[in-house]
N, C-alpha and C positions, 0 to 999 in steps of 0.2 A: 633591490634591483641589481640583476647580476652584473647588467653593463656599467653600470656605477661603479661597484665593489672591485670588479677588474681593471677600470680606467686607470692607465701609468699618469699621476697627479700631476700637476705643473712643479714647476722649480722650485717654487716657497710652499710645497705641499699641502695648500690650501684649492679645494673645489669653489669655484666661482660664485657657489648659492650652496647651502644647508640644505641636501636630502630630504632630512628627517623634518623639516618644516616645510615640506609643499608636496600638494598632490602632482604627482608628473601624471600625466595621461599619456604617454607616448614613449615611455621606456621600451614599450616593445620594437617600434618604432629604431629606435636606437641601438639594442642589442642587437641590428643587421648590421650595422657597420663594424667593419674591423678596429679592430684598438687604436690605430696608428689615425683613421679620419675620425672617428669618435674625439681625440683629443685634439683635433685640427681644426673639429665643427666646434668644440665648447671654447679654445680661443678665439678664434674666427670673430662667431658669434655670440660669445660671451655666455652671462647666463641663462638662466632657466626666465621662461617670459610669459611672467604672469597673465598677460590677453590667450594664451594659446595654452596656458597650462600644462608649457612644457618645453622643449629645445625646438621642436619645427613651429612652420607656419601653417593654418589645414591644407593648402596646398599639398604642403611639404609631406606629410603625414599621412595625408592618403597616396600620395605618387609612390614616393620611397618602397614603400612593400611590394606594392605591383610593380612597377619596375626590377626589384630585387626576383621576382617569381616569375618573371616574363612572359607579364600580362600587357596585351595591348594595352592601354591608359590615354584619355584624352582628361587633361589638367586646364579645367575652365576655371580662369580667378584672375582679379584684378590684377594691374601694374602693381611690379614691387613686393609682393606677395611671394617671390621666390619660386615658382614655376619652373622655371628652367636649370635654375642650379639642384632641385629636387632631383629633375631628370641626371644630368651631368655625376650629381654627386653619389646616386647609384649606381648607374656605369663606372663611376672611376672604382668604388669602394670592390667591383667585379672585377674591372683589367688587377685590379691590385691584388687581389685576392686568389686570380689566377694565374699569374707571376709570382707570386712568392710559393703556393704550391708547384708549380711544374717546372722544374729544373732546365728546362729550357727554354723557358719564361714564354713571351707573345711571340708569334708568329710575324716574320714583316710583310704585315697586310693593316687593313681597315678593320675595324671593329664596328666604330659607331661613325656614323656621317648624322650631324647636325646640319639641316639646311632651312635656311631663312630665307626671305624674300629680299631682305636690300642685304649690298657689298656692308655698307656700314654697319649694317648690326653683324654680320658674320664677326666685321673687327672687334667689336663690340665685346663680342660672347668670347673669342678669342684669348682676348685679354683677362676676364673674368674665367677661362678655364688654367690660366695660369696661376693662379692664389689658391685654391686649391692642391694641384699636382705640385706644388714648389711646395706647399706649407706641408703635406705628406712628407714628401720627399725628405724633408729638412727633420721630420720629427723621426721617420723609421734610421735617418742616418745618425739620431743621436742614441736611439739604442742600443745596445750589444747585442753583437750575433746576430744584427737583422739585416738585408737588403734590401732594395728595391732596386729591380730594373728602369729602363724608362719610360714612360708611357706618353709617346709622340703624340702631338696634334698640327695640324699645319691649316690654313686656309686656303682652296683652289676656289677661282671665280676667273670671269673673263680677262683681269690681271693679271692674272698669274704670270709670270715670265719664262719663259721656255727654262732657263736654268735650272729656276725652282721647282719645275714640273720633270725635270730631270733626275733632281735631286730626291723625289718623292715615291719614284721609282726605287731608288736605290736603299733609301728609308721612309720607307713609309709610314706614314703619320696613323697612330692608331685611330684617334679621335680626325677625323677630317670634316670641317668646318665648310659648305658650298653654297651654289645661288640652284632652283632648279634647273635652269640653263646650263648651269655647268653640268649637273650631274645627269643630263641627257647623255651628251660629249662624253664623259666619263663612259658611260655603258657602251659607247660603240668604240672606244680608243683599245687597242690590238691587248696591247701592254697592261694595260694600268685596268682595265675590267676585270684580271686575271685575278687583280688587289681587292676587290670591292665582296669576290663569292665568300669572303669570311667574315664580312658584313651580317652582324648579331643584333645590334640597334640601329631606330634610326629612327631622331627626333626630328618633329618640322615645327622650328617656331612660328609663331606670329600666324596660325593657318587658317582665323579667321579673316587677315588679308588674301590670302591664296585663293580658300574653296570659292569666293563667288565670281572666278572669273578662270581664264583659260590656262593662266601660267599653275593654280592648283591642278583644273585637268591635264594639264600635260606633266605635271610632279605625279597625278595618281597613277597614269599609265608607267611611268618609268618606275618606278615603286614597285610595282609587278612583275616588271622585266626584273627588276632584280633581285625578287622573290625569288622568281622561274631560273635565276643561278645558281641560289644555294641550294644545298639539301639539307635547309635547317628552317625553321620560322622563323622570320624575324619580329622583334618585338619593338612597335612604334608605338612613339607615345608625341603626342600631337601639345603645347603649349596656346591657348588661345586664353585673349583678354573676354570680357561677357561676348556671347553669343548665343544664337537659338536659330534652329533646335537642337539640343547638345546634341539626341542620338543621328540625326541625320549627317552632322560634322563629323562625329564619331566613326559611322557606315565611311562614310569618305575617307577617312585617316585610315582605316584596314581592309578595307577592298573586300571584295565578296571570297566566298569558301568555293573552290571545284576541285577535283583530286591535281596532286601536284603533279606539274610538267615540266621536266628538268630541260631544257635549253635544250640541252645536250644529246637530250632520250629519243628514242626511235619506237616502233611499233607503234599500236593499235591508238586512238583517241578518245577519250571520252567523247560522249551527245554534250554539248555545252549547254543545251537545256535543260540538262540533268540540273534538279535542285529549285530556288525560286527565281524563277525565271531564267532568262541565260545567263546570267552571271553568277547564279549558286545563291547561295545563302550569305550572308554577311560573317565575316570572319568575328571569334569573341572578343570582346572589349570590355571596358569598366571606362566608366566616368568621374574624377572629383571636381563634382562641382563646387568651387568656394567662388562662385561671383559675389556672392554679397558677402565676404567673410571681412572685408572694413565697413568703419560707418561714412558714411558721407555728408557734409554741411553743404546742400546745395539752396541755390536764390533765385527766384529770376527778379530781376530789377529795370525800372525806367525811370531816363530823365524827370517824366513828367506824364500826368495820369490823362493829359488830350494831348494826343501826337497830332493835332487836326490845326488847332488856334494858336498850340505854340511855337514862334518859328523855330527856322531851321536853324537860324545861329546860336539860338536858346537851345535848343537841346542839342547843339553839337558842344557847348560848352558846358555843360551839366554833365553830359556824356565824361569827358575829356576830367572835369574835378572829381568826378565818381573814381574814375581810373586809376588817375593821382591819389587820391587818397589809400584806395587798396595797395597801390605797390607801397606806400608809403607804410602802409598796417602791416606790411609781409616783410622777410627774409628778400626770397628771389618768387617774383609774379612770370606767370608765361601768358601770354594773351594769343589768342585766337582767335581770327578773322575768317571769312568762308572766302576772298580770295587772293592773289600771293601781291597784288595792288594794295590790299584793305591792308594787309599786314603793313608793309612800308608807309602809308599814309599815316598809320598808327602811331608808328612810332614817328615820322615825321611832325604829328602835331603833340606829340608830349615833349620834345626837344624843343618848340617853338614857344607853347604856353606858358612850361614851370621851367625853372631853374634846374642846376641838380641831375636835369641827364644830359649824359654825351658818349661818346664812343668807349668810353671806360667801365661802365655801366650799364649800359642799355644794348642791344641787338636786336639783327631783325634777322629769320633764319624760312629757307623756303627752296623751292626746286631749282629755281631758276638762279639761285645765286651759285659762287663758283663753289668746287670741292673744298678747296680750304680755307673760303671764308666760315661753310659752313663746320667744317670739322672743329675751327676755331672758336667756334660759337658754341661747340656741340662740348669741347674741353671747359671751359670758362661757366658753362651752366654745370656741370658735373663738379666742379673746385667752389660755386657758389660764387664765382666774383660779379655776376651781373644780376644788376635789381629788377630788368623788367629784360622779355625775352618774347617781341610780337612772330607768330606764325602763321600760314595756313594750316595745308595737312603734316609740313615734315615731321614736324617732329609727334607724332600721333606714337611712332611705333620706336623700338630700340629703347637710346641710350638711359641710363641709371640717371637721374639726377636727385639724388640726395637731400635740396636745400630748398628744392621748390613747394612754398608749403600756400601758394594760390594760384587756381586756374581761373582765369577771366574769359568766357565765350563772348564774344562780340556777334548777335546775329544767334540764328539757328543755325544748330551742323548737323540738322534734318533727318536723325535718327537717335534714338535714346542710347543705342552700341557707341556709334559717333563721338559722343557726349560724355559716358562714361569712359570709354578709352582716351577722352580728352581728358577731363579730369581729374580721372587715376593717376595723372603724372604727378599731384601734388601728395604728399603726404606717404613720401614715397617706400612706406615700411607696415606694414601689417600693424598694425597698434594705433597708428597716429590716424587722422582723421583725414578723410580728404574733403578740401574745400574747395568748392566751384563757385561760382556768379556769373549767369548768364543777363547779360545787358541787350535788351530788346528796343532796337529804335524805329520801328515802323510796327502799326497794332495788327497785320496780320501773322510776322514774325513772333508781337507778344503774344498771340492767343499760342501758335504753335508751340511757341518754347513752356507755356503753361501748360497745358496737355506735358510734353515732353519730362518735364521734370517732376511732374503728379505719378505717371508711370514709371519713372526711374526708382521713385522712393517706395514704390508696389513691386520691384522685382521682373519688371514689363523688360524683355528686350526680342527688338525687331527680329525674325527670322531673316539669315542668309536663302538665295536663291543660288543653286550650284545648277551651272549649264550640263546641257546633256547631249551625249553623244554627235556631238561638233567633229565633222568631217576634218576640219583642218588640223588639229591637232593629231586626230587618228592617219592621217594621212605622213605626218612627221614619223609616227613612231615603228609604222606597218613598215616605211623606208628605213628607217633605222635598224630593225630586224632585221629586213630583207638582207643590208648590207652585212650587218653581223654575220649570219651564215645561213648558206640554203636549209630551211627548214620547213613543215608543214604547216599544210593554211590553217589546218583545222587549229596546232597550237599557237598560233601567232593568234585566233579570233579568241581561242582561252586565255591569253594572256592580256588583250584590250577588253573582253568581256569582266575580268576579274576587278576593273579599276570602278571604283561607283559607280561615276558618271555614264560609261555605258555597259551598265549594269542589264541595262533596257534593249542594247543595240543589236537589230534587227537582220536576218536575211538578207532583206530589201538593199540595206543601208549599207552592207558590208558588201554586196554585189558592185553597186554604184560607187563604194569605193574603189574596189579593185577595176571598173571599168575605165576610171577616171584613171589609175595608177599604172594602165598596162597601155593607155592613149585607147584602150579600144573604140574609136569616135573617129569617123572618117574625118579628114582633112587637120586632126587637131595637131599632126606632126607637123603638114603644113603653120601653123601658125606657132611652128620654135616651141613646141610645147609636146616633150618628150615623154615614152614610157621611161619611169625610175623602175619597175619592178617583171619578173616573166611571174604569170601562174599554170600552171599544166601539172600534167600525170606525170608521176616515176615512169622513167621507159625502162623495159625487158632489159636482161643483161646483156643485150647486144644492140642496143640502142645509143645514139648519141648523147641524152643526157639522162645516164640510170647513177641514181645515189646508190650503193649499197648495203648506205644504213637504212634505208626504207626500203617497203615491200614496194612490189611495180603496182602504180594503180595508185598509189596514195598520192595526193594532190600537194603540191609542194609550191614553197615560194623562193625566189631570188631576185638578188639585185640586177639593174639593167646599167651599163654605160660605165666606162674604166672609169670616170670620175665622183662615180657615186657617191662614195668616204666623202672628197674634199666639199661635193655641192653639199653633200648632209652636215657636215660640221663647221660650213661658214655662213649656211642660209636657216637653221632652223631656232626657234624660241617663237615667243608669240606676242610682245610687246611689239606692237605697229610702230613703224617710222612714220616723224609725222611732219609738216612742213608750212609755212607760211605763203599766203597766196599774194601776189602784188595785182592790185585792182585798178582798174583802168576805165576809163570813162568809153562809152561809145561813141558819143558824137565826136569828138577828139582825141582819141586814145592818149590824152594823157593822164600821167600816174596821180595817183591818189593817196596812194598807202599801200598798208598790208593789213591782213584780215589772218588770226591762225585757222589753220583749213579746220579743226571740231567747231568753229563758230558756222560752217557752214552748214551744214545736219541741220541746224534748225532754219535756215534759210529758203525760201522759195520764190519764183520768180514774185515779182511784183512787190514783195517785203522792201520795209525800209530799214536803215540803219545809220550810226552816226560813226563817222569816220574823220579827226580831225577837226570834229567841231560841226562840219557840213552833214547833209543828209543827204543819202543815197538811194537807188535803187535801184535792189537787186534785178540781174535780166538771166546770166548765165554764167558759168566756168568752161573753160576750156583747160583743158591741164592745170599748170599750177596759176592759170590767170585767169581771175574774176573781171566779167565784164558790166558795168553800172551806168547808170543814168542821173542825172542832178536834178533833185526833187525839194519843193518844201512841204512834202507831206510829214506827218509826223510817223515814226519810227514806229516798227509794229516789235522788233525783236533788240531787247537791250542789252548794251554789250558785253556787259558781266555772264551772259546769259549759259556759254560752255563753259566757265570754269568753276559756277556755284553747284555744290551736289546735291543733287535731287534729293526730296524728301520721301521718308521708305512709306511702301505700299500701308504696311503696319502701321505705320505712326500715322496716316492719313485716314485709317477708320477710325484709329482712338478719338482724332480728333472728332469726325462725325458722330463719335458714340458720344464726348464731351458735349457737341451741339446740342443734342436730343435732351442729355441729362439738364442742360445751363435752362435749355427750355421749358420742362417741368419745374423749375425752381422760380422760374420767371413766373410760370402760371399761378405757383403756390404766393408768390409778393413780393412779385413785382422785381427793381431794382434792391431793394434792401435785402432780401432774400439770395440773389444773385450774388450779393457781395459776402452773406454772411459763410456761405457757400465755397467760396472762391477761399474767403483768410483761412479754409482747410489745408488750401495747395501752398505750396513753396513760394509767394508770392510775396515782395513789396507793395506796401498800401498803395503805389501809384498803379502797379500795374493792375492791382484789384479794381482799380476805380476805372481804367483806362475800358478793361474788359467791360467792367458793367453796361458802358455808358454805350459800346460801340452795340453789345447787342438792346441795349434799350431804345437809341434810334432805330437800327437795324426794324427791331417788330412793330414798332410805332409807325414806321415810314409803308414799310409792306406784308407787315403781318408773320404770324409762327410759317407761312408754307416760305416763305420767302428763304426762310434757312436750310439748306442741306442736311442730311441724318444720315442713321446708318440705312433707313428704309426712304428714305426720300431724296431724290433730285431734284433739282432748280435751278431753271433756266429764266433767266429775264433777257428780254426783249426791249433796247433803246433804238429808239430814232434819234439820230443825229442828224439834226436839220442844217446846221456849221458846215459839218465835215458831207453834207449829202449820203450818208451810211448810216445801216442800220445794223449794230451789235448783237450779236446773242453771247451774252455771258451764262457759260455752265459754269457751276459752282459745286465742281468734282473733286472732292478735297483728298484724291486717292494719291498725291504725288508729280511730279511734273514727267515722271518716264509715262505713267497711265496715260497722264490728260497729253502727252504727245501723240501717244497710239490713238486713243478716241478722237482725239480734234483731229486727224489727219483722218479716218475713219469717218466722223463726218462731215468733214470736206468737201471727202470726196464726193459722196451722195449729193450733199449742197450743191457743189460745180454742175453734175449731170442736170437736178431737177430746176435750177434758175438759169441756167449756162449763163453763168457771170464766174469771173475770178472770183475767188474766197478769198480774205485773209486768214490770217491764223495766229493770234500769240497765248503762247503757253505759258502758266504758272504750275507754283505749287499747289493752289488752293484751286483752279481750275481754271477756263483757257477761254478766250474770246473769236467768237466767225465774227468776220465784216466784209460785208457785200454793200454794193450800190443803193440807195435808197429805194430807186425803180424798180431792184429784184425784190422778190418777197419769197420764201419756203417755210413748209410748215417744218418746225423743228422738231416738236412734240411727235407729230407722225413719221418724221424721218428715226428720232432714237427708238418710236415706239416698233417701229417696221426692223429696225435690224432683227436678223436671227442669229441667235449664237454660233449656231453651224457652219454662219458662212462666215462669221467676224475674221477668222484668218485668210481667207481668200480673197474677200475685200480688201483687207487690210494691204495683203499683196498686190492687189492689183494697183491700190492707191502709190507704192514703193515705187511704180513704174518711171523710169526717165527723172528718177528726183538725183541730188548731189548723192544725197544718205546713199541711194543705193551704189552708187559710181564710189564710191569711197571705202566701204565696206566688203566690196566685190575687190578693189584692189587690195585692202588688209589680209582677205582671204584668200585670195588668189599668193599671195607674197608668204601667207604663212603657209598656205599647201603644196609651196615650192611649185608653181604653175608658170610666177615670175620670180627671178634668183635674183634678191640684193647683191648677192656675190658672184662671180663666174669669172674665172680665168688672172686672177689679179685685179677684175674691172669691179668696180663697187657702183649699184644703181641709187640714186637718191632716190628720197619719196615723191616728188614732184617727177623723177623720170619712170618710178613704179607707174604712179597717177596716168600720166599718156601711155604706156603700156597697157593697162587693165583695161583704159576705154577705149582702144585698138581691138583688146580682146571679148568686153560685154558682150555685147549683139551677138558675135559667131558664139559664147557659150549660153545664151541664154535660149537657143534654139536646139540646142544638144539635149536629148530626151534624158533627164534623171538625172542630170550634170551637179556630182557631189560639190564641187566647188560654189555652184549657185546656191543650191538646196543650202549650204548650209549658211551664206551669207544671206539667204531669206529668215532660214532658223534664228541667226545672229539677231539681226534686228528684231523681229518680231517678236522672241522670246527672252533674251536679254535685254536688247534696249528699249521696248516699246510696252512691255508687259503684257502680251495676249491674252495669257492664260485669264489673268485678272482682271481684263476689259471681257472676255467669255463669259465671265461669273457674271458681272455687274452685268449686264445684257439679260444673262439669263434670268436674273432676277429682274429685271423688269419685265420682262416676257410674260415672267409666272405671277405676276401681281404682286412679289416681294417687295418689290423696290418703287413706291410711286413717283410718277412723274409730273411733278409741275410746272408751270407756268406763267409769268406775269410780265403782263405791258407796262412798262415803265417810259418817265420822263426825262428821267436821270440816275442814273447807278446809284443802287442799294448801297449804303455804309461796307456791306462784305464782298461789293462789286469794288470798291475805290481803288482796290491795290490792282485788281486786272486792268481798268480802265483808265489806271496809270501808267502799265506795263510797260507802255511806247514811251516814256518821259521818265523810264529809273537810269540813265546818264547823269553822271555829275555836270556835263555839259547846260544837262535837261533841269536840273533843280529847282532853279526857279519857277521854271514852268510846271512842275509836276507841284511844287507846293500849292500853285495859284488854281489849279485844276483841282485839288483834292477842296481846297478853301472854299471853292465854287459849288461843287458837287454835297457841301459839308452844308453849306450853306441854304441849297436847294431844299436839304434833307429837313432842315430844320423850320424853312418857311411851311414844309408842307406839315409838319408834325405840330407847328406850335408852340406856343411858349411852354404848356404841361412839358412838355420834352426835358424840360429841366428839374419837372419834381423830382427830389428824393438825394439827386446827383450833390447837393452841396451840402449835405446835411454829414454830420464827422460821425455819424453808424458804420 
């Protein structure tokens, strides 16, 4: 191997591993690198490794070439697997290689911009591109006759300091390290855009956090702009932990192909329909997938195999000695909770029970805690000093931790991506193994987390959904252009057309922008809601405004209002400001508390909730103040209910395809079959037993229709003679975004055809109506009468006058610059956004085609609510796919207990929610009989 044979050896002129005794697979690999990182990667990283049969990792080994040949690259593969230093250490191995050839080395500009989602991992990566460039640096300085120049990196994000950002000017950082927020800012800043046209790479880490939400759409569009300034390709290579569909991620990371349009260029434009569709063709790319390139030890485990008979203090403490035992089996345990409450509780009750933790050892790390509680926690797990480390989501994404060799799920994290990028934090090197245990304490959770961990070890992961042509974000960038410099409409719609997402974007949709961005909408000036941009024709050369770098007649764009620059670069990104409400009694306007306003989305007049211990109900919002009434009804929406993450579209038909399957096994014999069935999955003997037993009552009690599938629905029907209501539990196990859109969907239909209030509480497993005992509707006829074609207009009409919509018309209104967080030195809160937007509703929901609306409908409905997927399911029931059942019951099904506890998951509520499932358990089994027990005690 010639890169061997050349290598300048280390100091006691011994190679780390013997050649001539191991296959290398990846010498080619290797002889891209220059001599000087070739001896930096073999101390670095030592020797040759045997799992990989060679010096990389597969990540590493398929990036490195393409990156060397400047190929687009999206690099799908576990934490820790070396991803990113794949990318990093082919760029550096190029700036180095082009400084030592050109004598007058790098240009002071940008080369590669790495940009990540959080401040913390830029630091992160920061620091890890320092050991590299020093460990070069150090080796070509012990050579003879060799140099290196320097090859800068710096970090710019919204911290930055003016100094430093002064300084960056002056030297600029080859390598520049940003958030996508900054590097919007970047492309419109006078100065420092001039640094970015020698822009050659440009990785996005972590970009399965990006693409399924807006801050990836507004990174794709600016990506393009900054295509559109060099005259060179840029070659992106995209890091992402498991995800699907790789190629749809991939289309997003390089944007579509149309002929180049330099910023700067004048004359004629292409048809932007030239190609597929209007956005061209997809630019080329390559994918290395190594998601599965480790093994994984995953479990799911339960206190105890009946979460029904044994109480709550019994399996909180079985729970609690399982936990203890693990950290005590491990190095350093991380634990995960689904929210930033569970976490602190966690660790609360391990400090309380065993000896052995306290503040020197244990942590608790989450959003809400300060910046350098967590950064201290974030060092302390990377050095190994802490044995247990409870979280929600923080620490999903970033920092290296080294020692962490178990991951503990508490709960589902309602996606198998979720789960493996939890995970993956353990075992934190390609070779080593990663060990999971996911601990299930409620049996709708255990059936999910079964399902979940049967398709983890099959290769199963959720697809991402990437939003599409979202007005608001297009509305930021069209202004950001504008501002930049008068140029043409037609290249400003090629350079938003090039970006994926509106790959699709329409005529229609690009009119109603521009209608929206020039005010053209009588009175909209009146209501302080200005044109940012002019569009009109080049005028003649003796007109007032003739460019003459365009022909006359070409349709041109600019900016509108001497403060453009400053509203654009203190109002745009697209993370919503968000605010607490102070809630107030009606009869006595006094205070109650606070409620955080995403609790409210799920909220509806007449819903109840627990606030303080009390019960309330809800009546309305005014601004940032909820207005309530004092109720002893029981609680329809529980308070965990906006911070746990929804369970993915995906992962909620597995589980129906698991129903269907569990029930052929059922038919083949019975419970013993069920079981035998079950000890195939990743399962603890309790949880095997726990599943059997729920669906053994389950078909005992009401039969095979009683279960949902992938072709069947079920709807049960309770009279509650107590409560005077009568329930219709669907048991739509599509997700809690799905069964939002559906149960508000049929709601509404419900409200028209009984004209009585609905209730409504959502799960993951499916969502409960409750009306007055004296209404009656036909359910069956109401899902069977929907038509696909109208489900989004329905859907819409049902959005009418709800919070949801007042909330999301403000996020949109704020991100389309319609209302300015910033202006004039005055900073507006979210609570003063909030009375702003509902000032503005009403007058823009009357404006014909009003982009700002359309796209806070788009928002909801297709993001938050799922349509497209509530469309499918419809229309398969339409077409006789999907049947629909029905049964009159006396008391909730065994796979009704967890909706029909819904209003009683408060720790307040505990008690009562155990003595309601006890009751309902109980019912279940007078009606089934003592057979109900064959089979269950027998050790099969």
């Amino acid at each position: 191997m010639d890169g061997i044979e050349d290598l300048e050896l280390p100091a006691d002129g011994e190679l780390p591993f013997d050649p001539d005794a191991v296959t290398i697979e990846d010498g080619d690999v290797f002889e891209l690198l220059e001599p000087a990182v070739q001896q930096w990667w073999l101390e670095e990283f030592g020797e040759y490794v045997p799992e990989n049969e060679g010096f990389f990792t597969p990540p590493q080994r398929g990036a490195i070439p393409n990156v060397h040949e400047g190929e687009n690259t999206l690099i799908c593969a576990p934490t820790g697997s070396g991803k990113t230093l794949s990318a990093f250490c082919a760029i550096i191995n190029e700036l180095y290689r082009r400084d030592r050839e050109f004598e007058e080395g790098l240009e002071n500009s940008v080369y590669c911009l790495y940009v990540s989602p959080l401040k913390s991992l830029a630091n992160d990566i920061h620091r890890n591109l320092e050991v590299p460039l020093e460990g070069i640096e150090s080796i070509v300085d012990e050579r003879e006759g060799q140099e290196m120049g320097e090859i800068r990196h710096a970090i710019r994000h919204g911290d930055t300091s003016s100094s430093d950002r002064q300084k960056m000017l002056e030297e600029t950082p080859h390598i520049l390290n940003t958030t996508p927020e900054t590097l919007a800012i970047l492309l419109n800043s006078p100065k420092f855009r001039e640094k970015l046209r020698t822009v050659e790479y440009v990785i996005v880490d972590e970009i399965h956090s990006l693409a399924a939400g807006k801050r990836g759409t507004h990174l794709s569009v600016s990506l393009e702009r900054l295509e559109a300034m060099t005259d060179h390709d840029i070659t992106r290579i995209g890091c992402s932990a498991t995800i699907e569909p790789l190629e749809g991620v991939a289309e997003f990371l390089v944007g579509r192909e149309t002929p180049r349009v330099s910023e700067r260029s004048s004359g004629e434009r292409s048809d932007p329909g030239d190609g597929d569709g209007p956005g061209g063709e997809s630019r080329e790319y390559d994918i290395v997938d190594a998601r599965f390139a480790r093994e994984f030890d995953l479990e799911l485990e339960c206190p105890t195999d009946d979460l029904i008979n044994t109480s709550r203090e019994v399996v909180q403490e079985r729970f609690y000695r399982m936990l203890h035992e693990h950290v005590q089996e491990h190095t350093n345990t991380l634990v995960f909770t689904n929210t930033r409450s569970g976490a602190e509780r966690v660790l609360h009750n391990l400090r309380e029970r065993f000896d052995g933790y306290d503040e020197d050892n244990s942590a608790c790390h989450h959003g809400s805690l300060s910046k350098e509680v967590r950064q201290d926690v974030e060092a302390r797990l990377k050095e190994g000093s802490l044995d247990v480390v409870t979280s929600s989501t923080s620490l999903e994404l970033g920092i290296d931790m080294p020692h962490v060799d178990l991951v503990v799920q508490v709960g589902s994290p309602k996606s198998v991506a979720a789960l493996l990028q939890r995970v993956g934090r353990a075992g934190h090197r390609v070779g080593q193994t990663v060990t999971g245990r996911v601990i299930a304490l409620d049996r709708d959770e255990l059936l999910e987390c079964a399902v979940m961990l049967k398709k983890a070890e099959d290769g199963f992961v959720d697809s991402v959904s990437i939003p599409e042509n979202a007005q608001d974000v297009a509305a930021q960038h069209v202004y950001g252009m504008a501002i930049a410099e008068i140029r043409p409409e037609s290249e400003i719609k090629d350079i938003l057309r090039r970006a994926y997402p509106y790959r699709n974007y329409s005529e229609e949709e690009w009119e109603s922008l521009v209608r929206y961005l020039t005010a053209d909408y009588a009175g909209l000036e009146d209501k302080n809601v200005y044109a940012k941009i002019w569009c009109d024709e080049n005028d003649p050369p003796d007109g007032e405004h003739h460019h003459e770098e365009y022909p006359v007649g070409q349709p041109l764009i600019g900016k509108r209002g001497r403060l453009a620059r400053v509203i654009y670069m203190t109002n745009i990104g697209t993370i919503p400001d968000s605010f607490t409400c102070d809630v107030y009694t009606r009869a006595s306007d006094e205070w109650v508390g606070q409620l955080d306003e995403s609790y409210l989305d799920t909220l509806e007049k007449g819903d109840v909730f627990v606030l303080g211990g009390d019960h309330f109900e809800y009546q309305y919002r005014r601004g940032s103040k909820v207005y309530v009434d004092r109720t002893s009804a029981r609680p329809t929406v529980p308070s965990w209910y906006s911070e746990r993450l929804p369970l993915s579209y995906d992962l909620g038909c597995e589980i129906l395809a698991f129903q269907k399957q569990l029930l052929e096994h059922y038919e083949d014999g019975g419970p013993p079959r069920v079981r035998a069935w079950l000890r195939e999955f990743p399962l603890d003997d309790d949880s095997v037993r726990a599943i059997a037993r729920l669906f053994d009552h389950q078909l005992q009690y009401a039969g095979v229709e009683s279960v949902s599938t992938t072709d069947r629905l079920t709807i049960e029907v309770e009279r509650d003679r107590d409560e005077y209501e009568r329930h219709y539990y669907v048991h739509s196990a599509y997700g809690r975004k799905f069964n939002d859109g559906l149960s508000r969907l049929l709601a509404y239909h419900c409200a028209q055809e009984a004209t009585a209030n609905v209730r409504v509480a959502v799960a993951d497993n499916g969502f409960v109506l409750s009306m007055p005992l004296n209404r009656k509707v036909d359910i069956e006829g109401i899902v069977e009468d929907l038509d696909p074609d109208e489900v989004r207009e329905d859907l819409r009409a049902a959005l009418n006058d709800t919070d949801l919509l007042q909330r999301y018309f403000r996020i949109n209104a704020t991100r389309s610059l319609m209302i300015l967080k910033r202006y004039k030195g005055y900073e507006k809160s979210a609570s003063e956004q909030q009375v702003s937007s509902e000032m503005l509703l009403g007058f823009a929901e009357d404006l014909e085609n009003f982009a700002v609306i359309e796209e806070t409908y788009r928002e909801i409905l297709e993001d938050k609510l799922n349509v497209a997927e509530i469309e499918e399911i419809v229309a398969g029931i339409e077409s006789g796919e999907i049947d629909l059942e029905r049964h009159l019951v006396d008391s909730p099904t065994p796979r009704a207990f967890g909706l029909a506890t819904l209003s009683a998951s408060d720790v307040v509520l505990a008690e009562d929610e155990s003595a309601a499932l006890q009751a309902f358990h109980e019912h279940v089994l007078e009606e089934i009989g003592d057979e109900s027990l064959r089979g269950l005690s027998s050790g099969e």
